[in-house]
C-alpha positions as CSV (number, residue, x, y, z in Angstrom):
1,X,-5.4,10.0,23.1
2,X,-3.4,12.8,24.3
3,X,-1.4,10.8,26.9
4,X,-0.1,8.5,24.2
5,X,-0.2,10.3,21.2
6,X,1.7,13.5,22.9
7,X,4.5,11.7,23.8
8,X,5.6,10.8,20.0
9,X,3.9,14.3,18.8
10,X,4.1,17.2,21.2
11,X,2.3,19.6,18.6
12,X,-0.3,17.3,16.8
13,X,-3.2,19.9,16.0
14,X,-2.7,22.4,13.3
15,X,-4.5,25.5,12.0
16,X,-3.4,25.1,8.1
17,X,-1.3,22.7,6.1
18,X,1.4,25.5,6.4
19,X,1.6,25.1,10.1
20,X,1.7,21.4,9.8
21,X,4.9,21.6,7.6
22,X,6.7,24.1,9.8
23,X,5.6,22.8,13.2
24,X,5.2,18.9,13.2
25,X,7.7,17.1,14.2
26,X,7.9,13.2,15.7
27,X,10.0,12.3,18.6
28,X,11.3,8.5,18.5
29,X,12.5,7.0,21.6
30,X,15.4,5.3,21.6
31,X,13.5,1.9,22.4
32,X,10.5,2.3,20.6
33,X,8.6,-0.7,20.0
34,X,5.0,-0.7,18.8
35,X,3.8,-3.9,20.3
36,X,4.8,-3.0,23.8
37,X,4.0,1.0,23.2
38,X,1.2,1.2,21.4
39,X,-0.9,-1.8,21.4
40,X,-0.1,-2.6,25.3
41,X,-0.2,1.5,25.7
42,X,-3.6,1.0,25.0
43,X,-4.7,-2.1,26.6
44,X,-3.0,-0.5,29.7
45,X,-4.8,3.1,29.8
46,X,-8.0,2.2,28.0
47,X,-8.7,-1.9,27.8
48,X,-11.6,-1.9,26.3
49,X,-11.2,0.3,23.2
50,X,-12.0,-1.4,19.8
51,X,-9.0,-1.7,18.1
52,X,-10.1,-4.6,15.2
53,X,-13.6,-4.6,13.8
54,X,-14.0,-7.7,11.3
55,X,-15.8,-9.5,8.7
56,X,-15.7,-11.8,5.9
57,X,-17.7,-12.4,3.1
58,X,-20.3,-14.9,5.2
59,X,-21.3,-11.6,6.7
60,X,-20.2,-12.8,9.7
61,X,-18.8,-10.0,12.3
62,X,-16.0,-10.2,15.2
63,X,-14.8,-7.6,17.3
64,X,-11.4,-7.1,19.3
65,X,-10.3,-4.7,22.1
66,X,-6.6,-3.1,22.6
67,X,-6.8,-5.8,25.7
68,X,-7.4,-8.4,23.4
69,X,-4.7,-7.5,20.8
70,X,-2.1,-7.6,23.6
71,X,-3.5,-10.5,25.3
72,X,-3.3,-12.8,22.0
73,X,0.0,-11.1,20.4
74,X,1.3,-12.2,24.1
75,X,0.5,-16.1,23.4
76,X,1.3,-15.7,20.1
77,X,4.9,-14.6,21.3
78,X,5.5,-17.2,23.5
79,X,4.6,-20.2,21.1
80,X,6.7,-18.7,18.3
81,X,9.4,-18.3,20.7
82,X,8.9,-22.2,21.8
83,X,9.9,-23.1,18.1
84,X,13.0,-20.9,18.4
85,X,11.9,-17.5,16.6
86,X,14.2,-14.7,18.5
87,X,15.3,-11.0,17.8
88,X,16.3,-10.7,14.0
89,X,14.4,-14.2,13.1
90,X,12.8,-13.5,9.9
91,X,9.4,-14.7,9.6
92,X,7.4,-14.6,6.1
93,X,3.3,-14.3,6.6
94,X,1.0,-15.1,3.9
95,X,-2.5,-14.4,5.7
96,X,-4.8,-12.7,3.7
97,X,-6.9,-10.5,6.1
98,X,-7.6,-13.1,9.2
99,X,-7.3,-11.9,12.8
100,X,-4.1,-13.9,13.0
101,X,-2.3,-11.3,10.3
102,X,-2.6,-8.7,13.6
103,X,-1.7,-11.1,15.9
104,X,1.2,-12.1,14.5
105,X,2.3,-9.3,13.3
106,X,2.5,-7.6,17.0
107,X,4.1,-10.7,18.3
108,X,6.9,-10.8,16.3
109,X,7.2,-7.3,17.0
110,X,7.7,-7.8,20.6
111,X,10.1,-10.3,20.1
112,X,11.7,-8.3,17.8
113,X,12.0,-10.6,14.7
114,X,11.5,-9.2,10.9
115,X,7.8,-9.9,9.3
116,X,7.4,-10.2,5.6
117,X,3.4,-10.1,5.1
118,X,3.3,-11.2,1.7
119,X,0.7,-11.6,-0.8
120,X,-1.6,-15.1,-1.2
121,X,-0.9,-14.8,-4.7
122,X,2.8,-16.1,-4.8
123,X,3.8,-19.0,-6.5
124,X,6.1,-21.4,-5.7
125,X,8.9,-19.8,-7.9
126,X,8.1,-16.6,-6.0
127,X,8.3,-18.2,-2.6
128,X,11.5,-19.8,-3.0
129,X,12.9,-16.3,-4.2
130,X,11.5,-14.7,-1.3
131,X,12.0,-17.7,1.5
132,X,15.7,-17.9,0.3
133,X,16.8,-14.3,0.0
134,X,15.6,-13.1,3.1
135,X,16.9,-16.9,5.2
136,X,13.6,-16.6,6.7
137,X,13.3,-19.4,9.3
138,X,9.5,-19.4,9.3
139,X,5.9,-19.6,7.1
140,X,2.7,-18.9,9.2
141,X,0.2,-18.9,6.5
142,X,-3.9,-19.6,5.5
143,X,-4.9,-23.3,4.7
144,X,-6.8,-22.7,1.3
145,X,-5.5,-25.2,-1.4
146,X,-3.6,-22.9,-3.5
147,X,-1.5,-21.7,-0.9
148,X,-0.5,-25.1,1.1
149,X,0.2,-26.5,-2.3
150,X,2.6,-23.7,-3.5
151,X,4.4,-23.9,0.2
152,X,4.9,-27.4,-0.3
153,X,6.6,-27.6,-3.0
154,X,8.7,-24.5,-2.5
155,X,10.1,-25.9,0.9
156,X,12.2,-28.4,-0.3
157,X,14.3,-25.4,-1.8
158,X,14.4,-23.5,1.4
159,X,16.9,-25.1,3.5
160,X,16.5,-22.0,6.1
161,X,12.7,-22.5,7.0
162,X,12.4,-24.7,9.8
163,X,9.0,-24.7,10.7
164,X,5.5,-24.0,9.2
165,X,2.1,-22.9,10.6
166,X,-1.2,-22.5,8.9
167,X,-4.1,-20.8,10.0
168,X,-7.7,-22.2,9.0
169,X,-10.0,-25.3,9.7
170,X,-8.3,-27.8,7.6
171,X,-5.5,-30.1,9.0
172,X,-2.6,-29.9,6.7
173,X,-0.6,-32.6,6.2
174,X,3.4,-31.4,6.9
175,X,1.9,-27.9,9.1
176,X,1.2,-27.0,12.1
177,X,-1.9,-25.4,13.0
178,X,-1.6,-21.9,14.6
179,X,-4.9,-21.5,16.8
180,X,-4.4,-24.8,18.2
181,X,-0.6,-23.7,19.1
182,X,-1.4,-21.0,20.3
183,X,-4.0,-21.6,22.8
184,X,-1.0,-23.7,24.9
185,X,0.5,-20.6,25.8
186,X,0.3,-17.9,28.7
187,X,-1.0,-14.2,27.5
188,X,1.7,-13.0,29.7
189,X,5.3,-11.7,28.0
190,X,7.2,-9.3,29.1
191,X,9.8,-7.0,27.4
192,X,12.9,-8.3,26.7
193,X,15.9,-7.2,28.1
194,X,19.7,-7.5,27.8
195,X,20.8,-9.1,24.8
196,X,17.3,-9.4,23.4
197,X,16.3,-5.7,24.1
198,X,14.5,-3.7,21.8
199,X,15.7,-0.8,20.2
200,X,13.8,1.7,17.7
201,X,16.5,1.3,14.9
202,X,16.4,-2.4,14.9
203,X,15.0,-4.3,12.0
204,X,11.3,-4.8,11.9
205,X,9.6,-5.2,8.3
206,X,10.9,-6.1,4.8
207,X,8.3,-5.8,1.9
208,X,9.3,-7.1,-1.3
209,X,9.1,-4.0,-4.2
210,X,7.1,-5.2,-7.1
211,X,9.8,-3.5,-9.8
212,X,9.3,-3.5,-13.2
213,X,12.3,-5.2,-13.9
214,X,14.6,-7.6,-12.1
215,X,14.0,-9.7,-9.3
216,X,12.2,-8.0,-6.4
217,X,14.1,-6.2,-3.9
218,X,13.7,-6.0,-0.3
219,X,12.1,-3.1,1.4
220,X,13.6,-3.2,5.0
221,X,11.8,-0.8,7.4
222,X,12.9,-0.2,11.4
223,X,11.2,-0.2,14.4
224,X,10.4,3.8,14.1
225,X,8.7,3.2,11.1
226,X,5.2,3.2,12.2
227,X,5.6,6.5,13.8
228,X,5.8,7.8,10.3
229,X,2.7,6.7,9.7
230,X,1.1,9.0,12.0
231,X,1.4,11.5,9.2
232,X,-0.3,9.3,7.1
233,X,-3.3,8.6,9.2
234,X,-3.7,11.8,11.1
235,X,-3.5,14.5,8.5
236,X,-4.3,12.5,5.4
237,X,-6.6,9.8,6.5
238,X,-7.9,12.2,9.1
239,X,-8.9,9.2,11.0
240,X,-10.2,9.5,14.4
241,X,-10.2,8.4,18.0
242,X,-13.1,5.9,19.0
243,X,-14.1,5.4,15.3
244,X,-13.4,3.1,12.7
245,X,-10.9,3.5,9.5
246,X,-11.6,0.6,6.5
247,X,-8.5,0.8,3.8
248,X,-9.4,-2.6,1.3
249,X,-6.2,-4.2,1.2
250,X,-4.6,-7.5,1.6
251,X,-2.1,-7.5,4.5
252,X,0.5,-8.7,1.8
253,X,1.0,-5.1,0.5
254,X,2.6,-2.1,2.0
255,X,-0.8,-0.1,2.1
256,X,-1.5,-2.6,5.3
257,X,1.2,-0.9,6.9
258,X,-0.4,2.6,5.2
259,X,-4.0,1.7,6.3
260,X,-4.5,-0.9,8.6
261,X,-2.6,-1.2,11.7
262,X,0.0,1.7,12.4
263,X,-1.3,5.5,12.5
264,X,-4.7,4.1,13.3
265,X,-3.6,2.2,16.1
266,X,-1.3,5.2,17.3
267,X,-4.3,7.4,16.8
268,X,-6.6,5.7,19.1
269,X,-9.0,4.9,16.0
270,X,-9.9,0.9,14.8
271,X,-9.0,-0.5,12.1
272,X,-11.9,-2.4,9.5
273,X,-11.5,-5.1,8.1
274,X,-13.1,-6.8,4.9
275,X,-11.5,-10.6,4.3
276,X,-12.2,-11.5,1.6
277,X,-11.6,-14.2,-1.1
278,X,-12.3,-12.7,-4.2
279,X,-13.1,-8.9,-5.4
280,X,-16.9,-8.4,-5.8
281,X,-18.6,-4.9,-5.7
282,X,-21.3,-6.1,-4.1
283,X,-20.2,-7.5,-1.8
284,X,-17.3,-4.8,-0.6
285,X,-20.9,-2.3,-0.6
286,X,-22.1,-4.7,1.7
287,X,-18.9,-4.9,4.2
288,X,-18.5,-1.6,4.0
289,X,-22.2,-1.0,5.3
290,X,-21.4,-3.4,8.4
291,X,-18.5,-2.0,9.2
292,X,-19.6,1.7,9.0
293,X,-16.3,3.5,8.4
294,X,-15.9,6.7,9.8
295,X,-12.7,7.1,7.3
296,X,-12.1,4.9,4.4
297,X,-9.7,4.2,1.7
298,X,-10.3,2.3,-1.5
299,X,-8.0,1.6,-4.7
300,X,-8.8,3.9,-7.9
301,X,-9.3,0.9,-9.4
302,X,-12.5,0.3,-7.0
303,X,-13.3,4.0,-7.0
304,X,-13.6,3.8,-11.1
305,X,-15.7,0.6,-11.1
306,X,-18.1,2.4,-8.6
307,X,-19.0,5.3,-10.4
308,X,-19.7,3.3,-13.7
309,X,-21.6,1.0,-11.5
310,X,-24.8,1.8,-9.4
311,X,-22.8,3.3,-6.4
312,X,-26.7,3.8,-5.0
313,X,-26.9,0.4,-3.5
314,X,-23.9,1.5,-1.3
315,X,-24.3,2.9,2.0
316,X,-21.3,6.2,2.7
317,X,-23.3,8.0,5.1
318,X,-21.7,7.3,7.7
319,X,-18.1,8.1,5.6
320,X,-16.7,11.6,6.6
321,X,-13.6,11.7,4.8
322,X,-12.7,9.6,1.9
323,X,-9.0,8.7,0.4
324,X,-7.3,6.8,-2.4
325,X,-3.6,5.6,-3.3
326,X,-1.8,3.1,-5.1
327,X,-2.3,4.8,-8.3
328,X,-3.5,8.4,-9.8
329,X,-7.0,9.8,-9.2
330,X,-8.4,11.0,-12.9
331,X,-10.6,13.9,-12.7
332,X,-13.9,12.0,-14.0
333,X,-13.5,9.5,-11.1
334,X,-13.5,12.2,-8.9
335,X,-15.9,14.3,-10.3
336,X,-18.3,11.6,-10.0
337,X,-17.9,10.4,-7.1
338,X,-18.7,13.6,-5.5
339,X,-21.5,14.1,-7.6
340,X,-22.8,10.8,-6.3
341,X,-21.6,10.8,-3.0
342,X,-20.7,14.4,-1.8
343,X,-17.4,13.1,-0.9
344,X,-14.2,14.5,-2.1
345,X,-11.3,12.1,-2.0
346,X,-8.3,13.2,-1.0
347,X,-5.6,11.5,-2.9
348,X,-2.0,10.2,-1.7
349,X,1.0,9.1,-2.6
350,X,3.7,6.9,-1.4
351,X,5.4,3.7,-1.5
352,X,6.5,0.2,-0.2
353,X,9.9,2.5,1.2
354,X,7.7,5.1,2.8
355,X,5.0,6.5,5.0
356,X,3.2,8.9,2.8
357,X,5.1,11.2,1.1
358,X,2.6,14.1,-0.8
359,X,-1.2,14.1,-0.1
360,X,-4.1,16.4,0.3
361,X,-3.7,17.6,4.0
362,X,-5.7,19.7,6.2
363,X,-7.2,22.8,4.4
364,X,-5.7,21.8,1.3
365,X,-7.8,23.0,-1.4
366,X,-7.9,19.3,-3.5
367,X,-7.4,20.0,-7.2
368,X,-8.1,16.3,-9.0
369,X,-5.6,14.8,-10.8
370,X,-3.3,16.3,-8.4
371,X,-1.5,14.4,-5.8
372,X,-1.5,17.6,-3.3
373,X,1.5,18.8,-1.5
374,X,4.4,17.3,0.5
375,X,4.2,15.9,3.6
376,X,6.3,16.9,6.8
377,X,8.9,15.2,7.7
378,X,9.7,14.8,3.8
379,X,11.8,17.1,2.5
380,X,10.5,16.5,-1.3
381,X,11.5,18.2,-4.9
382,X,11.5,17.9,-8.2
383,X,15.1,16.5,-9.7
384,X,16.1,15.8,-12.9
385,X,18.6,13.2,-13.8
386,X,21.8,15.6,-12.6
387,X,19.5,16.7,-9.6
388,X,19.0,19.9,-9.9
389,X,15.8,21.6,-8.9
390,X,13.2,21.0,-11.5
391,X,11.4,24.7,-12.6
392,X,7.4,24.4,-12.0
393,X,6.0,22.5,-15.1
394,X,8.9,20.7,-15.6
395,X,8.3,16.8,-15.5
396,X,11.2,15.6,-13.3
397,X,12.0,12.6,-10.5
398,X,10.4,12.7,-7.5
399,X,12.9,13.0,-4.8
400,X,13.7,13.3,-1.0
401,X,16.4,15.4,0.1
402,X,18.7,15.2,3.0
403,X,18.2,11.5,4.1
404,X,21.9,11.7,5.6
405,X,21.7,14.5,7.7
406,X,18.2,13.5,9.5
407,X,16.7,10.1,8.1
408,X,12.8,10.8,8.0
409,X,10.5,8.9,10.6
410,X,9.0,6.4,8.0
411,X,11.5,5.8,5.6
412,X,13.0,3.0,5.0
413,X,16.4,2.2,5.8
414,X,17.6,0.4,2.9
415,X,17.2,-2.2,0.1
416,X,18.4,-5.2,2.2
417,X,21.3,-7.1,0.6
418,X,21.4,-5.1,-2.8
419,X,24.1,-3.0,-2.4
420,X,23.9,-1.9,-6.1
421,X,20.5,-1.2,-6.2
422,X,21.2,1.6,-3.0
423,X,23.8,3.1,-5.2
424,X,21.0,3.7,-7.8
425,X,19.0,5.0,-5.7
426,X,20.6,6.7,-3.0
427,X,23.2,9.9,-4.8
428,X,24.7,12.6,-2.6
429,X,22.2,12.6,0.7
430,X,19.2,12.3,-2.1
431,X,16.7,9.3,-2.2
432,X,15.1,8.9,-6.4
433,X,11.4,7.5,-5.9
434,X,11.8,6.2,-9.4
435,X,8.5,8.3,-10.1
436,X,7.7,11.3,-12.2
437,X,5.9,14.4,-11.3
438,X,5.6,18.1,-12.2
439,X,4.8,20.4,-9.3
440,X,2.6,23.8,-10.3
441,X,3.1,27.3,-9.3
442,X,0.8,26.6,-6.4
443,X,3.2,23.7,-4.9
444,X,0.7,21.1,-6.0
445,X,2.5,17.9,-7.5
446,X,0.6,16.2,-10.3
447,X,2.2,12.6,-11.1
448,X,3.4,11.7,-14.7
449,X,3.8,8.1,-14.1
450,X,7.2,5.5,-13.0
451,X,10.6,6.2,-15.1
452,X,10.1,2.9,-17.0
453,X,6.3,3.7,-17.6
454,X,6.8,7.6,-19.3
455,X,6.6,6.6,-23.1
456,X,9.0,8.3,-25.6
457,X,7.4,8.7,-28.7
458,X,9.0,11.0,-31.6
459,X,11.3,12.7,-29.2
460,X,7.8,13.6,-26.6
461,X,7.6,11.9,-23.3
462,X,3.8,11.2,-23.0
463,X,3.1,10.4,-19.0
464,X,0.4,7.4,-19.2
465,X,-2.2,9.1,-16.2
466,X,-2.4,12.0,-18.4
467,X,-3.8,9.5,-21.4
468,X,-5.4,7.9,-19.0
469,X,-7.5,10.4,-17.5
470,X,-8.6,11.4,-20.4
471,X,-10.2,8.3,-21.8
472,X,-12.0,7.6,-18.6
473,X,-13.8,10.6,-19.4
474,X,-15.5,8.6,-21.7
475,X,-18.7,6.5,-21.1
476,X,-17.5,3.6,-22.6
477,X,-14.6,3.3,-20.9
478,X,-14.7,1.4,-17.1
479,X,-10.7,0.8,-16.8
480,X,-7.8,1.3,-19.2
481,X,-4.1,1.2,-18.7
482,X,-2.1,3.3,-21.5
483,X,1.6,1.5,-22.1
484,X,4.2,2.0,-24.9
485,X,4.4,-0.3,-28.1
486,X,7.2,-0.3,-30.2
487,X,7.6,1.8,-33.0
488,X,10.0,1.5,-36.0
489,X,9.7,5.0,-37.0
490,X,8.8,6.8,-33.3
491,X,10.3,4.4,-31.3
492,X,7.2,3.9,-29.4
493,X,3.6,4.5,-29.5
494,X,0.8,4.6,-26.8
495,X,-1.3,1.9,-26.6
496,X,-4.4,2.1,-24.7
497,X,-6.1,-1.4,-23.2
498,X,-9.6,-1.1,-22.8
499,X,-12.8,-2.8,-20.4
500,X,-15.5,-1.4,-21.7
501,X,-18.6,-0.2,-19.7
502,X,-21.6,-2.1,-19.9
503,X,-23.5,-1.6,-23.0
504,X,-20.8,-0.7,-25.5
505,X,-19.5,-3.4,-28.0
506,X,-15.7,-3.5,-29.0
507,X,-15.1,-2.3,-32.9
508,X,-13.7,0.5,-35.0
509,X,-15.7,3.1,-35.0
510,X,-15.2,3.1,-31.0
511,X,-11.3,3.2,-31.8
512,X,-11.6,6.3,-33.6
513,X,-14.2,7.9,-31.5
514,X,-12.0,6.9,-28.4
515,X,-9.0,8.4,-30.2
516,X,-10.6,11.4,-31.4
517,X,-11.7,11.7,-27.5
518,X,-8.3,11.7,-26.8
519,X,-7.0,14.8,-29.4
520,X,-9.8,17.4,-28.2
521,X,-9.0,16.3,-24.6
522,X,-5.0,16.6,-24.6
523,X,-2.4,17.3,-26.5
524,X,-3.1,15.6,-30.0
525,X,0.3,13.8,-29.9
526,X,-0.6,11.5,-27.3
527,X,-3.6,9.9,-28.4
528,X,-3.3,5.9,-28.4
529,X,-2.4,5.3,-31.9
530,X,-3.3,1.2,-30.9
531,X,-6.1,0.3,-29.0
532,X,-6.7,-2.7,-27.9
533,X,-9.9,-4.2,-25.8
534,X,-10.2,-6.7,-23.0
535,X,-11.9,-8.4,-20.4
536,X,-9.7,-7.5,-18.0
537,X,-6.6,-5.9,-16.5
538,X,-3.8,-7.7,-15.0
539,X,-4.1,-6.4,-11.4
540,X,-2.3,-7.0,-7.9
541,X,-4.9,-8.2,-5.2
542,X,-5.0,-4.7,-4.2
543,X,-6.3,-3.5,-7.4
544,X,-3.1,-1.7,-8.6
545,X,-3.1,-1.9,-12.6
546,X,0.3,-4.2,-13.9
547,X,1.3,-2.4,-17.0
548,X,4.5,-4.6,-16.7
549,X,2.7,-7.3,-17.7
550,X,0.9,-5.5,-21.0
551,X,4.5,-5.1,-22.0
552,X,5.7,-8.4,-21.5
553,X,2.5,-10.0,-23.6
554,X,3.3,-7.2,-26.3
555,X,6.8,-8.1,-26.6
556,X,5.8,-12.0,-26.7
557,X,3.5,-11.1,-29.9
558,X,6.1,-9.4,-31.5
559,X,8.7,-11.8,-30.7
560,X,6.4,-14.3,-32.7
561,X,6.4,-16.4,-28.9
């Protein structure tokens, strides 16, 4: 590792978290490219190193070298160059976790086009948004029903997609079929030069944000971007050379890029991965047993359904550091866990714009419920809305400083096309998260929730994690998601929506016991003055809780719709 590794990081071993945020620092080659750098860095120096370990809920297993990777991102290239794909081609992936999402993901990267991995859930509204505002020229996507029929009747409103390739068993009428493409093609492809040379600041990667209101914007990331991520995987992940790291994710969301190809690949570790077609507990014990994880990283969501369920059928012996993002740890889920477990999990945060920004690093003594400290490279504070430096204990915007005078490795370069949007969010060198915190005399950040989620209620502002947190201390309670509700008199209330644990029965007297839970746990104030149970939580695939969407079916009740 310390041949490739060194020449990105010259320091990349640290006594204390101190010494990381002083000392680290990431060089970025003027031609960086990760497909000809890091995956062929490896397949050159160390061939047979694992670099994908897979399975899928048949239990079967499959197992690919850095030599592989670069031999099959190499055919890969030259068929999507043979149907015209070239540097700055946009290509939009919808691939679920197959082989092919790696694959194809390196190719275009040595061609130097732009990915979109985007999530198997979009409909054909979504894909013409997506397809159209980026001009993408291409689809590679799975075969399963939903999918083909959403593409197919979403391209007759893309006039800039020319082609279409699935990836599966079936033969689908109007696509062609990847694996049967690709196998006409040499494993040979060189860098390109001249015109079509690579450069680190050329565009690589566009997520679409999931904001909570307007239409999605795009997320456009360069070619240094996944040396960011070596922060992320090193110091928070803490993954390691010759083992495996498993973060449960769905290649259509930004914690891919977090979890399951960049900083491990960079760090010589393999990445795990779990395709699967629907979420089952079970079943995710089961993969996570055959692909024994040396470091893994789950959802809070999965995290709180384990430690209500019988986490004892799981296997985590073989798990020496643990992690979680997308949303806020509550204190009973980690509690628990470690209680039944021994593992601590080290919480993170970040987003779809960002390699991880604030985390429990190194010797960092976790605190739960905290998010931890800042990362390097970040140069991260408390703001409020005339940006001035927040006091500890003050909730304020969470904010990077100085993103004109040195742009971070790992964040983004800009919402592509939405000029207006970078005005919002981009004021005197200072990029706004859109998210809340308050940081403690300790320099520990503790997260109050997104700007449009903080709930004003009789001139308080009530963070929903903080409700949150404390109704999962309760037995009853598996998963909950605390939103406002309009108020005539306060403005707004909190509402709590409930999923009960197994064995306790929706009713009234659990309302009142649930909110008197609530007023000895925190402030009285913000206990949910409507509760309301359910089945279920409207989720993202990977697991993150839409509280949009409790909104929008609250204001359709009230709107008499």
């Amino acid at each position: 590792m310390d041949n490739l590794i060194k020449k990105y990081c010259p320091s990349y071993d640290f006594a204390s978290y101190e010494d990381l945020k002083k000392n680290f620092a990431i060089n970025v080659p003027d031609d960086f490219n990760f497909g000809f750098d890091i995956v062929d860095g490896w397949a050159e120096t160390e061939p047979e190193k694992q670099a994908l370990v897979w399975t899928d809920d048949t239990g079967v297993m499959k197992f690919y070298t850095f030599a592989d990777i670069k031999a099959e991102s190499n055919k890969a290239a030259n068929m999507l160059r043979s149907y015209g794909i070239k540097k700055g081609d946009v290509v939009l992936l919808i691939l679920k976790q197959r082989p092919e999402v790696w694959l194809s993901i390196v190719a275009l990267n040595k061609i130097g086009a732009v990915v979109i991995p985007a999530s198997f859930q979009l409909t054909r509204h979504d894909l013409v948004y997506r397809l159209n505002a980026a001009e993408a020229k291409m689809l590679i996507t799975v075969d399963d029903e939903y999918t083909v029929n959403n593409v197919k009747a979403s391209l007759p409103e893309c006039p800039s997609v020319k082609n279409w390739l699935t990836v599966g068993e079936t033969d689908v009428n109007g696509a062609g079929s990847y694996r049967a493409e690709i196998n006409k093609f040499p494993d040979i492809y060189g860098r390109p030069q001249g015109v079509d040379g690579l450069k680190a600041s050329d565009d690589m990667l566009i997520y679409f944000s999931s904001g909570t209101t307007g239409m999605p914007k795009m997320v456009l990331h360069d070619n240094s971007s996944p040396l960011g991520q070596i922060v992320t995987a090193k110091y928070w992940q803490r993954v390691r050379e010759n083992t495996v790291h498993m973060t449960q994710t769905d290649s259509g969301w930004a914690k891919f890029a977090w979890g399951k190809i960049y900083g491990q690949w960079i760090c010589g570790a393999a990445v795990g991965a779990y395709d699967t077609e629907k979420f089952d507990i079970p079943a995710t014990l089961a993969a996570i047993k055959r692909i024994k994880p040396a470091t893994l990283c789950l959802t809070a969501t999965i995290y709180r359904i384990l430690i209500k369920e019988d986490i004892t059928k799981g296997d985590f012996a073989f798990v020496k550091h643990a992690t979680m993002a997308g949303e806020p740890l509550n204190p009973e889920v980690f509690n628990k866990f470690k209680e039944k477990t021994g593992l601590s999990l080290y919480e993170g945060f970040g987003q779809s714009e960002s390699s991880v920004f604030i985390a429990n690093f190194l010797d960092i003594d976790v605190r739960p419920g905290s998010m931890g400290k800042p990362a390097p490279v970040y140069d991260m504070e408390i703001l409020d809305e005339n940006l001035h430096r927040c006091e500890d204990g003050i909730v304020g915007s969470i904010c990077v400083r100085g993103v004109y005078e040195k742009h971070p490795v790992g964040l983004f370069r800009e919402y592509w096309k939405d000029p207006e949007v970078m005005k919002k969010s981009f004021k005197g060198g200072i990029y706004n998260t859109g998210d809340t915190a308050w940081r403690d005399a300790d320099g520990y950040y503790w997260f109050v929730g997104r700007n449009d989620d903080v709930i004003k209620c009789s001139g308080y502002r009530i963070g929903p994690f903080e409700v949150e947190s404390a109704l999962m201390e309760h037995p009853a309670v598996l998963e909950c998601a605390v939103t406002a509700y309009p108020d005539e008199i306060r403005g707004n209330v909190v509402k709590a929506t409930i999923v009960l644990a197994a064995g306790y029965n929706p009713g009234d007297e659990l309302k009142k016991e649930l909110q008197n839970h609530v007023k000895s746990s925190t402030a009285p104030y913000k206990y949910p003055r409507i509760i309301d149970f359910a089945g279920a939580l409207p989720k993202t695939s990977s697991g993150k809780i839409k509280r949009v969407e409790i909104r929008a079916e609250d204001m359709k009740k009230i709107n008499g719709q």
